[in-house]
FINUMI-69935 format. One record per residue: residue number from 1; chain; x, y, z of N, C-alpha, C in turn. Coordinates in nm, 3 decimals. Example, Ala and Ser with C-alpha at 12.3 -4.5 7.8 and 13.67 -1.06 7.14 Angstrom:
<1,"A",<1.319,-0.569,0.780>,<1.230,-0.450,0.780>,<1.320,-0.330,0.780>>
<2,"A",<1.285,-0.225,0.708>,<1.367,-0.106,0.714>,<1.290,0.003,0.787>>
This chain:
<1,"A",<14.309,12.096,10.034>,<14.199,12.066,9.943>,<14.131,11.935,9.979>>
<2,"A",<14.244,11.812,10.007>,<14.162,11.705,10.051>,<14.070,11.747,10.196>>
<3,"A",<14.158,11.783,10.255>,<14.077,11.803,10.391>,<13.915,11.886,10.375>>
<4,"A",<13.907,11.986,10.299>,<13.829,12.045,10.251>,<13.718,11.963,10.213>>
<5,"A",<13.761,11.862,10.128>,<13.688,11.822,10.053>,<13.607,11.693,10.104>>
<6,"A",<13.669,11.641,10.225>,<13.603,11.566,10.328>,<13.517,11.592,10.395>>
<7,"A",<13.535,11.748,10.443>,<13.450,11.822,10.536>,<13.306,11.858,10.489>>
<8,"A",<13.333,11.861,10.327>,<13.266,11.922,10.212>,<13.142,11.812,10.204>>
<9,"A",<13.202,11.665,10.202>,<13.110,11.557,10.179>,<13.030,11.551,10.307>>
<10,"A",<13.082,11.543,10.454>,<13.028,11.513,10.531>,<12.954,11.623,10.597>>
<11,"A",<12.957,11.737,10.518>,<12.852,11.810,10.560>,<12.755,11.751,10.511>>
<12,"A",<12.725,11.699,10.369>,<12.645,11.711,10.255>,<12.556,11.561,10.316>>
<13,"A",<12.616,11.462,10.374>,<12.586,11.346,10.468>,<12.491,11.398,10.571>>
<14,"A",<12.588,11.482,10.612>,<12.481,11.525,10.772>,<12.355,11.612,10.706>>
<15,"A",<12.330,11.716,10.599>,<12.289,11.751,10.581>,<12.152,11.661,10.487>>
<16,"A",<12.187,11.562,10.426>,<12.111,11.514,10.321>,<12.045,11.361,10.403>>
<17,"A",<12.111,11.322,10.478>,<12.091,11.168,10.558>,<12.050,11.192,10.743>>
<18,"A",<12.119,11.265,10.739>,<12.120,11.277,10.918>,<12.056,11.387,10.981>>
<19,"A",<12.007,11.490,10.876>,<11.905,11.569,10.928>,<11.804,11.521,10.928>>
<20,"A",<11.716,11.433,10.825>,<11.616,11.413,10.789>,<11.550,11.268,10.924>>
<21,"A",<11.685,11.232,10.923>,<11.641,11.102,11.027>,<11.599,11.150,11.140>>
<22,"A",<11.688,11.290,11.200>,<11.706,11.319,11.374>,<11.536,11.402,11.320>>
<23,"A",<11.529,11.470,11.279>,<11.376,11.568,11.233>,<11.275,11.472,11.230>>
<24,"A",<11.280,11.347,11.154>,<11.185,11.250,11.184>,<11.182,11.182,11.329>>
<25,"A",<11.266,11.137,11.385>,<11.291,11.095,11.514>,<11.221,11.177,11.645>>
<26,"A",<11.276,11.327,11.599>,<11.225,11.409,11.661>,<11.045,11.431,11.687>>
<27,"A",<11.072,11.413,11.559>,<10.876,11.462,11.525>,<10.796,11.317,11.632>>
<28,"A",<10.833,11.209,11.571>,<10.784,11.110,11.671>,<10.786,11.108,11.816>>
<29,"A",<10.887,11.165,11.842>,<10.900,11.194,12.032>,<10.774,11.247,12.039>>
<30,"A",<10.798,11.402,11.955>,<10.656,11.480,11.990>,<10.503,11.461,11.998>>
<31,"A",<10.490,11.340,11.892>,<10.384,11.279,11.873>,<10.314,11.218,11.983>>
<32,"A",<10.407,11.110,11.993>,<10.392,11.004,12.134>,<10.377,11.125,12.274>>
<33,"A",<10.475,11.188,12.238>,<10.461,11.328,12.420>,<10.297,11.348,12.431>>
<34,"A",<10.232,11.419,12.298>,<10.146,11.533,12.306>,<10.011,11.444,12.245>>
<35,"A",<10.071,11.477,12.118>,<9.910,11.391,12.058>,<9.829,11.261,12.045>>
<36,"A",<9.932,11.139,12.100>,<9.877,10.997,12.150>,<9.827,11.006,12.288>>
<37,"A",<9.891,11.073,12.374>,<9.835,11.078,12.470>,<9.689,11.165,12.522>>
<38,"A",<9.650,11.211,12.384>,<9.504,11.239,12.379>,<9.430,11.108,12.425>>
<39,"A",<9.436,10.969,12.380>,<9.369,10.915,12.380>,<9.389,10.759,12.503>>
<40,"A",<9.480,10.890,12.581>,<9.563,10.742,12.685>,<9.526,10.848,12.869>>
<41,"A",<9.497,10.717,12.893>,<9.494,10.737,13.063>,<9.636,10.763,13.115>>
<42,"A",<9.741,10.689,13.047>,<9.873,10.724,13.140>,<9.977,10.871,13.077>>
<43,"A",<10.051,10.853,13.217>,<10.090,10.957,13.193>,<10.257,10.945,13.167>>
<44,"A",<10.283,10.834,13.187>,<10.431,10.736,13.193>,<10.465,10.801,12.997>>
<45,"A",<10.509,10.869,12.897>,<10.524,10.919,12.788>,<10.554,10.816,12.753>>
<46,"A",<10.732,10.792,12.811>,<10.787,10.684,12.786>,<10.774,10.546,12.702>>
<47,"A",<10.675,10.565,12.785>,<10.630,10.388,12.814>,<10.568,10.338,12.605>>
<48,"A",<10.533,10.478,12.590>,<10.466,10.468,12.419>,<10.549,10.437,12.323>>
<49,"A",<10.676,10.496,12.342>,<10.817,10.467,12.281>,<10.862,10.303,12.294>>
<50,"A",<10.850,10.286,12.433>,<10.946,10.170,12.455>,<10.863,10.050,12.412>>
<51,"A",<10.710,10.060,12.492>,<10.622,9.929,12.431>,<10.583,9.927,12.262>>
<52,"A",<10.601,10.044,12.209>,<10.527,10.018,12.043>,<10.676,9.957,11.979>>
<53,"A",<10.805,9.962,12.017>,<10.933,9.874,11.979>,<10.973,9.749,12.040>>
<54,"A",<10.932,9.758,12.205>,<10.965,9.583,12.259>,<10.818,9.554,12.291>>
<55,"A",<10.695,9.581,12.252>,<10.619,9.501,12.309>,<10.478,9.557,12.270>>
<56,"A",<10.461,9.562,12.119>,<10.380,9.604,12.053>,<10.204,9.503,12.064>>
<57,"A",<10.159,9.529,12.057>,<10.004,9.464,12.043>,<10.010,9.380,11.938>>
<58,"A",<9.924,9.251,11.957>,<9.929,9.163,11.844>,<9.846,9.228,11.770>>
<59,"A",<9.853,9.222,11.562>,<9.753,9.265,11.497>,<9.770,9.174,11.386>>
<60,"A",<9.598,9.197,11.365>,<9.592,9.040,11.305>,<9.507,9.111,11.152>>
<61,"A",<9.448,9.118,11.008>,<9.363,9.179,10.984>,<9.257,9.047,10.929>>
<62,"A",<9.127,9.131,10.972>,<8.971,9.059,10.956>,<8.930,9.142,10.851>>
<63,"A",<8.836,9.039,10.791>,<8.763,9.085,10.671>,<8.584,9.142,10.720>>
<64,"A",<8.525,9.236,10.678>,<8.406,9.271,10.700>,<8.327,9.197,10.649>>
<65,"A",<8.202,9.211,10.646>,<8.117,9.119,10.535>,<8.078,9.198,10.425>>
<66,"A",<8.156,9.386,10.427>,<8.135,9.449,10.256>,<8.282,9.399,10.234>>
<67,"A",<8.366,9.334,10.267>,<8.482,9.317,10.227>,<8.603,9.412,10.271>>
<68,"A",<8.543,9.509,10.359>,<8.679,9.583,10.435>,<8.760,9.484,10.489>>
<69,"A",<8.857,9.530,10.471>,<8.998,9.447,10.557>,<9.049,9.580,10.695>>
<70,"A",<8.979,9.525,10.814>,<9.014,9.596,10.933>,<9.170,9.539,11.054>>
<71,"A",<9.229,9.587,11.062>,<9.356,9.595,11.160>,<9.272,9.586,11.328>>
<72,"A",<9.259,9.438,11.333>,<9.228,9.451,11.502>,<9.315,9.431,11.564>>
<73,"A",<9.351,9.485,11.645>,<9.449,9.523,11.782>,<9.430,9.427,11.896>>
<74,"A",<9.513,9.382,11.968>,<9.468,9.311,12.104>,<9.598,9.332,12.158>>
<75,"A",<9.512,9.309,12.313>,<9.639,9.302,12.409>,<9.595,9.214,12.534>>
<76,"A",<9.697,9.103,12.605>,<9.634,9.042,12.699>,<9.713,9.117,12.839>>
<77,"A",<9.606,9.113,12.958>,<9.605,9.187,13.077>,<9.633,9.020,13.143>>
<78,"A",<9.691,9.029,13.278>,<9.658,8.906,13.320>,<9.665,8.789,13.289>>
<79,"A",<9.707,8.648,13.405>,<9.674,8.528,13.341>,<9.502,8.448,13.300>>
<80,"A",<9.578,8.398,13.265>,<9.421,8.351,13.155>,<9.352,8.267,13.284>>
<81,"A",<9.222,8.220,13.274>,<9.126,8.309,13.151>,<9.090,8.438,13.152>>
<82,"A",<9.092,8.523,13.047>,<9.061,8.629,13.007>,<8.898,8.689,12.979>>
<83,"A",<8.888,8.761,13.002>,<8.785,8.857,12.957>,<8.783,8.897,12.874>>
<84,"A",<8.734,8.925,12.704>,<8.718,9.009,12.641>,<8.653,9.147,12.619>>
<85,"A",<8.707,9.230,12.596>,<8.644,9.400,12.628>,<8.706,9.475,12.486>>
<86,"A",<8.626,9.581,12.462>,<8.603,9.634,12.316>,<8.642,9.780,12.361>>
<87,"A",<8.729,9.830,12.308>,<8.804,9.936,12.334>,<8.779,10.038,12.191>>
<88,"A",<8.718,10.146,12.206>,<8.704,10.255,12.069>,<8.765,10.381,12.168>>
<89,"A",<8.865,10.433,12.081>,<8.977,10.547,12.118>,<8.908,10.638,12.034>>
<90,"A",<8.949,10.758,12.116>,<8.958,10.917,12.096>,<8.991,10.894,11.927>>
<91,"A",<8.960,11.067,11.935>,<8.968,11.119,11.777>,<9.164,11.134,11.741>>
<92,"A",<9.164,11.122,11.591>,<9.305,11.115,11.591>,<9.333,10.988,11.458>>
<93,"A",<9.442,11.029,11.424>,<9.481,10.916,11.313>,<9.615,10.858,11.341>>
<94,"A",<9.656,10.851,11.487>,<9.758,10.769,11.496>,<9.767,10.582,11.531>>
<95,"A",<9.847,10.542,11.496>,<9.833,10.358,11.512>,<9.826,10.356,11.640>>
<96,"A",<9.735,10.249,11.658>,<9.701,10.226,11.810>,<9.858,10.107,11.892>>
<97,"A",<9.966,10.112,11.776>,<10.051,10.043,11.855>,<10.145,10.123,11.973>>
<98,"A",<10.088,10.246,11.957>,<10.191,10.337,12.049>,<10.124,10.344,12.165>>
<99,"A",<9.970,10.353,12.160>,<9.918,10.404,12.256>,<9.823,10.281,12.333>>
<100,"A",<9.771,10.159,12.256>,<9.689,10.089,12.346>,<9.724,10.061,12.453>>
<101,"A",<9.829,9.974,12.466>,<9.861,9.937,12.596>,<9.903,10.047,12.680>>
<102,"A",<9.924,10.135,12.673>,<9.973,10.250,12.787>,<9.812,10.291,12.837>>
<103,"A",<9.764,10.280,12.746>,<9.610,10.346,12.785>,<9.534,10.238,12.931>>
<104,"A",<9.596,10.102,12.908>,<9.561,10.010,13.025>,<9.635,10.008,13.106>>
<105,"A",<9.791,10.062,13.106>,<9.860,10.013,13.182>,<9.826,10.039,13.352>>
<106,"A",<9.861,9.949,13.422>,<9.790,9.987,13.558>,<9.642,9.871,13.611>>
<107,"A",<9.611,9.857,13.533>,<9.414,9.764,13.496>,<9.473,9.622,13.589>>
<108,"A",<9.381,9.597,13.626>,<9.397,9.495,13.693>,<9.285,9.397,13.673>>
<109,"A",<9.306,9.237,13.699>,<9.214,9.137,13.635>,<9.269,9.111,13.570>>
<110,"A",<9.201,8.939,13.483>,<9.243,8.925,13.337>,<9.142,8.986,13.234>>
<111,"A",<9.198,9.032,13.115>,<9.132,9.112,13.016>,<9.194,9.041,12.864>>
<112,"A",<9.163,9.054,12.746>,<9.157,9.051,12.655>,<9.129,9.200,12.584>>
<113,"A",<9.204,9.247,12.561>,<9.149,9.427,12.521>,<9.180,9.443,12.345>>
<114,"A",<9.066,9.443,12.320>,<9.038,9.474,12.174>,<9.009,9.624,12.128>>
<115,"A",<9.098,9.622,11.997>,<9.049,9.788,11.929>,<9.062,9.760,11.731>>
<116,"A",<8.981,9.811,11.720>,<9.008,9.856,11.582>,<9.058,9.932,11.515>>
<117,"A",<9.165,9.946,11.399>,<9.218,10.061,11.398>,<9.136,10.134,11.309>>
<118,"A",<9.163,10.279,11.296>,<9.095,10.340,11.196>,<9.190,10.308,11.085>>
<119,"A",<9.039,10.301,10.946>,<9.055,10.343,10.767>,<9.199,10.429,10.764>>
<120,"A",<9.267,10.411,10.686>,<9.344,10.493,10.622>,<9.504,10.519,10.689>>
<121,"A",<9.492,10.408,10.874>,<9.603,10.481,10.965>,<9.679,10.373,10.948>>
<122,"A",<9.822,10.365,10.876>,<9.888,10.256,10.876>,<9.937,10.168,11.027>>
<123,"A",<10.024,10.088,11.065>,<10.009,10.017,11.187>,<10.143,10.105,11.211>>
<124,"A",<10.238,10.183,11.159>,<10.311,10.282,11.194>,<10.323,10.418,11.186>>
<125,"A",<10.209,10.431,11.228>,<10.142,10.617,11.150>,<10.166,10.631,11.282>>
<126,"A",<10.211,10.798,11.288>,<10.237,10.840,11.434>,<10.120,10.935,11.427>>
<127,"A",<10.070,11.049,11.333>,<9.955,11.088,11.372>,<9.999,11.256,11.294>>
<128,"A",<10.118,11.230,11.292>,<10.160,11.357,11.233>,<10.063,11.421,11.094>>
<129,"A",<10.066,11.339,11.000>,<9.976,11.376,10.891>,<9.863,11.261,10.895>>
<130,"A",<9.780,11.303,10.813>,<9.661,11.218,10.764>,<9.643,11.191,10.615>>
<131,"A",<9.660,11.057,10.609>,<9.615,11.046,10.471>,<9.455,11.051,10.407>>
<132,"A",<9.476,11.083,10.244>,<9.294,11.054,10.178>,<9.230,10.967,10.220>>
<133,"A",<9.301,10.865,10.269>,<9.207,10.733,10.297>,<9.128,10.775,10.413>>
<134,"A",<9.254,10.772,10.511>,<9.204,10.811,10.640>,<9.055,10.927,10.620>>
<135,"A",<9.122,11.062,10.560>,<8.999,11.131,10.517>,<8.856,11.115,10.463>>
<136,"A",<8.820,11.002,10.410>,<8.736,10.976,10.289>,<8.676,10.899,10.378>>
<137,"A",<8.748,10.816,10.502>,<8.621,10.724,10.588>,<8.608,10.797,10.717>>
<138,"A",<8.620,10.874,10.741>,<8.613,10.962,10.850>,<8.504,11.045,10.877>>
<139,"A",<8.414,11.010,10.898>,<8.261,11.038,10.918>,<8.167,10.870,10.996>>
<140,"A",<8.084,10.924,11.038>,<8.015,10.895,11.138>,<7.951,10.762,11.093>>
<141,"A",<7.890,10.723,10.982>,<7.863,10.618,10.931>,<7.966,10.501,10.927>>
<142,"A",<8.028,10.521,10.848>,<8.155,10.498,10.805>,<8.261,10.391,10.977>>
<143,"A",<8.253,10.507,11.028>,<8.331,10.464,11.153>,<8.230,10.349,11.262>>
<144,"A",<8.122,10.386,11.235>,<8.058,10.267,11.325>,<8.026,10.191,11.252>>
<145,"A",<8.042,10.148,11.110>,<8.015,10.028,11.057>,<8.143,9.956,11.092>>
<146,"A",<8.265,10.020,11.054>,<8.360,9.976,11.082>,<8.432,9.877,11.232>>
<147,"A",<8.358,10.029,11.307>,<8.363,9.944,11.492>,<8.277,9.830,11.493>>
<148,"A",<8.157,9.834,11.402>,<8.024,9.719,11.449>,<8.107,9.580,11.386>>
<149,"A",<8.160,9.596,11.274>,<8.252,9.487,11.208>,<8.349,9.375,11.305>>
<150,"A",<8.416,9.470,11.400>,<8.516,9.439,11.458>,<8.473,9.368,11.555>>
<151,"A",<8.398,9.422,11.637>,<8.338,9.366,11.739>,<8.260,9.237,11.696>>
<152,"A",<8.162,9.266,11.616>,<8.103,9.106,11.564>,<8.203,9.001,11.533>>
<153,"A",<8.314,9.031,11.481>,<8.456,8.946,11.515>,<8.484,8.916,11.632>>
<154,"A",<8.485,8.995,11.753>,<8.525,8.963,11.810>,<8.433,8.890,11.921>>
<155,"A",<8.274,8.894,11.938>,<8.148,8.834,12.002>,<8.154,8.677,11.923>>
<156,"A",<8.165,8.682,11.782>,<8.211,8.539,11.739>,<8.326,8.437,11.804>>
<157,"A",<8.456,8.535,11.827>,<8.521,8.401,11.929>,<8.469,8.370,12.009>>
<158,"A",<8.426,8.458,12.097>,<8.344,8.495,12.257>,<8.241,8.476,12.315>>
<159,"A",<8.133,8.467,12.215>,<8.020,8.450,12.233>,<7.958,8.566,12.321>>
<160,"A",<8.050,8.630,12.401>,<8.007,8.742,12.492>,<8.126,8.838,12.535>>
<161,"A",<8.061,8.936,12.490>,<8.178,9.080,12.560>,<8.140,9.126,12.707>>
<162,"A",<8.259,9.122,12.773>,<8.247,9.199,12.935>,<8.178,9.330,12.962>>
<163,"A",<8.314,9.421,12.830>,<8.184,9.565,12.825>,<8.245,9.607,12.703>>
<164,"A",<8.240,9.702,12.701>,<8.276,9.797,12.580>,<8.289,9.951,12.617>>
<165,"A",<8.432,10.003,12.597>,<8.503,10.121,12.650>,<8.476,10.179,12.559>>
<166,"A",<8.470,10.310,12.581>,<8.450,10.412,12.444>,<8.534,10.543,12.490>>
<167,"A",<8.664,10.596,12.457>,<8.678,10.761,12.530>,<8.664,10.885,12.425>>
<168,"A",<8.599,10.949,12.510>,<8.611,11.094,12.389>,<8.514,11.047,12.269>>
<169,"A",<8.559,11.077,12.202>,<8.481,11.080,12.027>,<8.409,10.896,12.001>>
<170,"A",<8.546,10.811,12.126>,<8.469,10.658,12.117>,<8.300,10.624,12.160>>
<171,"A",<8.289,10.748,12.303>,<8.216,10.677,12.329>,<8.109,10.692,12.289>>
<172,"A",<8.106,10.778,12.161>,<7.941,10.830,12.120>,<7.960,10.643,12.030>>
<173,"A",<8.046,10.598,11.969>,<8.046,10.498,11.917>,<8.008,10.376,12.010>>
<174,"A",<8.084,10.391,12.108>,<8.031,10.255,12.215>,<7.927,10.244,12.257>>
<175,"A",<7.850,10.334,12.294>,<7.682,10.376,12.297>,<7.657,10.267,12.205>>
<176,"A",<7.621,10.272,12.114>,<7.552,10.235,11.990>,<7.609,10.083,11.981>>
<177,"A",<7.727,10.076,11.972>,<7.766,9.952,11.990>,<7.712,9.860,12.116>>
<178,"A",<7.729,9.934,12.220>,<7.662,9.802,12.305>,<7.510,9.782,12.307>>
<179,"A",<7.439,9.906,12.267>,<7.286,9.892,12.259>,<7.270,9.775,12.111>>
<180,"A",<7.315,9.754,12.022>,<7.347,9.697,11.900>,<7.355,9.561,11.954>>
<181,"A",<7.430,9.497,12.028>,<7.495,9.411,12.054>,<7.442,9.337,12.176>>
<182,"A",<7.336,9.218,12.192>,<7.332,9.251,12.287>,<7.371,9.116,12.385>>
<183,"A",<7.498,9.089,12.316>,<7.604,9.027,12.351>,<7.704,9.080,12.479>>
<184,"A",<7.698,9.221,12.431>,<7.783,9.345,12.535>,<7.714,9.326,12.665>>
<185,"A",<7.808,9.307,12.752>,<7.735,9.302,12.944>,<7.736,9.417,12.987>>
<186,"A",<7.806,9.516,12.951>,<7.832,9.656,12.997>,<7.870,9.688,12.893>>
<187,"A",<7.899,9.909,12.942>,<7.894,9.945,12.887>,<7.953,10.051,12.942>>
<188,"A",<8.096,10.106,12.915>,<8.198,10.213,12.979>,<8.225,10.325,12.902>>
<189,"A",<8.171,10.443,12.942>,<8.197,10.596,12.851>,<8.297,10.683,12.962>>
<190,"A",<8.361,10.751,12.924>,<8.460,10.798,12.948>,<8.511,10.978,12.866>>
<191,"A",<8.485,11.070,12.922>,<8.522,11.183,12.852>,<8.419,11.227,12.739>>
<192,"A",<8.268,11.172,12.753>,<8.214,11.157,12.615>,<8.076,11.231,12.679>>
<193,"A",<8.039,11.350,12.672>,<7.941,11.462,12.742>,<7.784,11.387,12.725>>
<194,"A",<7.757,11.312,12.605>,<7.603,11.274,12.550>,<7.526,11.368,12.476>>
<195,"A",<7.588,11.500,12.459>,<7.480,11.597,12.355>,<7.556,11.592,12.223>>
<196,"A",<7.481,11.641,12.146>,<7.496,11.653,11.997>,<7.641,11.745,12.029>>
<197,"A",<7.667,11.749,11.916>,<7.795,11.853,11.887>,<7.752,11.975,11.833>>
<198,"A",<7.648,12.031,11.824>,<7.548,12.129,11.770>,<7.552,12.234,11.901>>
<199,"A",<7.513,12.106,12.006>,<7.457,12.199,12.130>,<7.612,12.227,12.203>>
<200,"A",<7.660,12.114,12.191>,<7.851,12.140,12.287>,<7.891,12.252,12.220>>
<201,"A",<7.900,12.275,12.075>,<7.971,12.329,12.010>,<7.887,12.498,12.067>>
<202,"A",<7.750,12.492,12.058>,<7.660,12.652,12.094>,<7.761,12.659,12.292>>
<203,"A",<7.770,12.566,12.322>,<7.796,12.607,12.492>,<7.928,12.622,12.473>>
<204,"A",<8.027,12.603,12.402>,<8.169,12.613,12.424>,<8.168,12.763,12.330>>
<205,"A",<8.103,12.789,12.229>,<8.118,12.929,12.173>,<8.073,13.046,12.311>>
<206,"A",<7.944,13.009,12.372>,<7.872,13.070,12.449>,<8.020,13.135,12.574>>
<207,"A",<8.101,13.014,12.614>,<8.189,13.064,12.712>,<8.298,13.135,12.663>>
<208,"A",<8.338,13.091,12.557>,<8.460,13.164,12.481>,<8.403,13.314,12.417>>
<209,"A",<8.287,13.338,12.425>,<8.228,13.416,12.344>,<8.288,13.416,12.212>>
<210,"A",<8.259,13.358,12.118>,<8.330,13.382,11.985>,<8.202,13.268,11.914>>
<211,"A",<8.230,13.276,11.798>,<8.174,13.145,11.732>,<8.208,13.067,11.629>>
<212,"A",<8.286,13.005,11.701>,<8.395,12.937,11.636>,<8.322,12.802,11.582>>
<213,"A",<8.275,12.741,11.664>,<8.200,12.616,11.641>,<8.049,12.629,11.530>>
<214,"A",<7.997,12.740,11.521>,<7.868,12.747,11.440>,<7.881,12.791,11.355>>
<215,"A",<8.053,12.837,11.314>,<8.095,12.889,11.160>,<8.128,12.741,11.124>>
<216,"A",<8.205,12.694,11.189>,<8.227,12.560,11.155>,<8.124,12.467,11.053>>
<217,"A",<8.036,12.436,11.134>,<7.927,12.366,11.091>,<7.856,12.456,10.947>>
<218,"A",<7.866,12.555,10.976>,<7.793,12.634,10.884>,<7.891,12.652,10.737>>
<219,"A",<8.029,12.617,10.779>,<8.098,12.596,10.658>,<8.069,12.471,10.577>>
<220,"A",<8.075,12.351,10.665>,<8.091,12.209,10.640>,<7.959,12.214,10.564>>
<221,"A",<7.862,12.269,10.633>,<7.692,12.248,10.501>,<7.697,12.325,10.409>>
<222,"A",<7.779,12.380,10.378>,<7.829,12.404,10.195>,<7.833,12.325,10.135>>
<223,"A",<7.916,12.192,10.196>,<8.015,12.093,10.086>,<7.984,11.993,10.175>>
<224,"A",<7.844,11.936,10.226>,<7.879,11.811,10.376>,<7.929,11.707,10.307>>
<225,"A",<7.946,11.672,10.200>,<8.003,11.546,10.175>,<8.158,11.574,10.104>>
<226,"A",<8.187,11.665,10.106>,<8.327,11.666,10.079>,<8.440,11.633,10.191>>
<227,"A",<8.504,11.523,10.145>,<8.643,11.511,10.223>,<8.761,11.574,10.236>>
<228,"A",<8.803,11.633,10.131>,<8.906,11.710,10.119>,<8.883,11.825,10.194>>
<229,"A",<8.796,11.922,10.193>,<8.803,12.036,10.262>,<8.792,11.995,10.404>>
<230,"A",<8.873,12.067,10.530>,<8.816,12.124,10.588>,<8.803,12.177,10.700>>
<231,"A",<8.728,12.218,10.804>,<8.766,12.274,10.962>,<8.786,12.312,11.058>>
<232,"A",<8.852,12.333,11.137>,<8.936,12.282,11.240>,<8.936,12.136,11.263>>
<233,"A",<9.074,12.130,11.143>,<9.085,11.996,11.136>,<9.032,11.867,11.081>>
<234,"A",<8.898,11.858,11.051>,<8.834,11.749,11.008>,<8.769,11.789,10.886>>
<235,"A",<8.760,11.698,10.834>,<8.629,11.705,10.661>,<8.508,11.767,10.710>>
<236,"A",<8.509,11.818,10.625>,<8.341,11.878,10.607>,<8.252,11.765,10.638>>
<237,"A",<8.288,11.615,10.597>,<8.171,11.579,10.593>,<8.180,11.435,10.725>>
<238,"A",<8.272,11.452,10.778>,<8.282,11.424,10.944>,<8.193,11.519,11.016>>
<239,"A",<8.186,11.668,11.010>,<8.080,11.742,11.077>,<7.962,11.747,11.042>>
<240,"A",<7.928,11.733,10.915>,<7.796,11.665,10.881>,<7.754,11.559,10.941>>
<241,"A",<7.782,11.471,10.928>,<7.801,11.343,10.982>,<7.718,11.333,11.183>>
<242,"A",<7.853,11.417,11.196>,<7.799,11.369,11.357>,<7.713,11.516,11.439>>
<243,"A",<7.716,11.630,11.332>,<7.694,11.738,11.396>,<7.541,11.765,11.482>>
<244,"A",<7.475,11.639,11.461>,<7.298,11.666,11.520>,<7.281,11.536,11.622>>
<245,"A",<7.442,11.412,11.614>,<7.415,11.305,11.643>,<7.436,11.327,11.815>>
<246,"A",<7.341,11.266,11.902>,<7.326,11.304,12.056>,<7.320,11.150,12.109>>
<247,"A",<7.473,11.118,12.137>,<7.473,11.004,12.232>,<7.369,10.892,12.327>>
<248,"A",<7.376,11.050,12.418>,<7.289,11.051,12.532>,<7.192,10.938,12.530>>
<249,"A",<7.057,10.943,12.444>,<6.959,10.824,12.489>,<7.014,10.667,12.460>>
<250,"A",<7.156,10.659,12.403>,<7.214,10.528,12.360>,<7.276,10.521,12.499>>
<251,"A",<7.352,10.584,12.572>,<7.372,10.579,12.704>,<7.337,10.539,12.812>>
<252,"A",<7.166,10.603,12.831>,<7.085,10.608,12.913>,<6.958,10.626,12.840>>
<253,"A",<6.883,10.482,12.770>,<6.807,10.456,12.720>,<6.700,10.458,12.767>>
């Protein structure tokens, strides 16, 4: 009976304490494997694990001038003196402590590499879920006031930015930012086509034959300002938002 009754508890241990940890543990591997590395040049997985625990990015938080409180990110490349450069990452709601520095690793020069994090993503969010917050500023306005914030923080130490990186979903933001700014010396896009998401979305249905992308949109203008609904993946009123917006002449003005 005693023996029983040991076996009895330490199931109830493994089951109530030690599943929940290895399932969380787990889920994070997967995170860092698959979905941070959306928004990273390297390919080292590893390296997301080991630097966001021994060698995380300094984060400091700045105030906006509506009074947002933004999470800026930095990382130094090189001995000093440094360069400052403005870094806007891919789509996604994970903390940029897993993934910034892997995204440079390799860069050569001295750098100063700045990012902002997104509304709503705590500084230990792996990306797995999304919170309301996150949801509710997640549209197109919203996100480049936010990037324009950061950066004017960061042209104030500086007086001048080197360039400004943008990948994927960044660089329709970095566009705008460096034409904005005209502090910015350059200006680096990366993975970021320049057409509306109207017209990508008509050419990616066009090859898949299906129409996946123009139900989309055509759902989201039911409800464009609703956050809660919506998708593949994003609010209704994130596709409102950016669904007519065309990079391109911020690019190549």
């Amino acid at each position: 009976m005693f023996v029983a009754g040991l076996v009895g508890i330490f199931g109830l241990i493994l089951r109530r304490i030690l599943t929940p940890l290895l399932t969380r543990l787990a889920g994070l591997a997967i995170i860092l494997v698959t979905g941070l590395a959306i928004g990273s040049c390297s390919t080292q997985y590893a390296t997301f694990i080991k630097d966001a625990a021994t060698n995380p990015p300094k984060i400091e938080t700045i105030r906006a001038a509506s009074g947002e409180q933004i999470d800026l990110y930095s990382i130094d490349i090189g001995p000093e003196p440094r360069q400052p450069l403005f870094f806007v990452s891919g789509s996604g709601g994970a903390s940029l402590s897993y993934f910034l520095r892997a995204s440079f690793e390799g860069m050569t020069g001295s750098w100063t590499v700045y990012a902002a994090q997104k509304a709503g993503v705590s500084r230990s969010e792996t990306g797995l879920s999304c919170s309301q917050t996150f949801a509710d500023n997640y549209y197109f306005e919203a996100m480049r006031d936010r990037y324009n914030a950061a950066l004017r923080e960061v042209i104030s130490r500086h007086g001048e930015i080197a360039a400004v990186l943008g990948v994927s979903e960044g660089g329709e933001f970095a566009a705008l930012l460096a034409q904005a700014n005209p502090q910015v010396r350059r200006l680096a896009v990366i993975g970021s086509c320049g057409v509306s998401w109207r017209k990508l979305g008509a050419m990616i249905d066009a090859r898949k034959g299906n129409d996946t992308f123009s139900r989309t949109f055509a759902e989201a203008a039911t409800d464009p300002m609703s956050t809660t609904k919506k998708a593949l993946g994003y609010p209704y009123r994130y596709w409102s938002s950016v669904v007519d917006f065309a990079p391109r002449p911020f690019i190549c003005p």
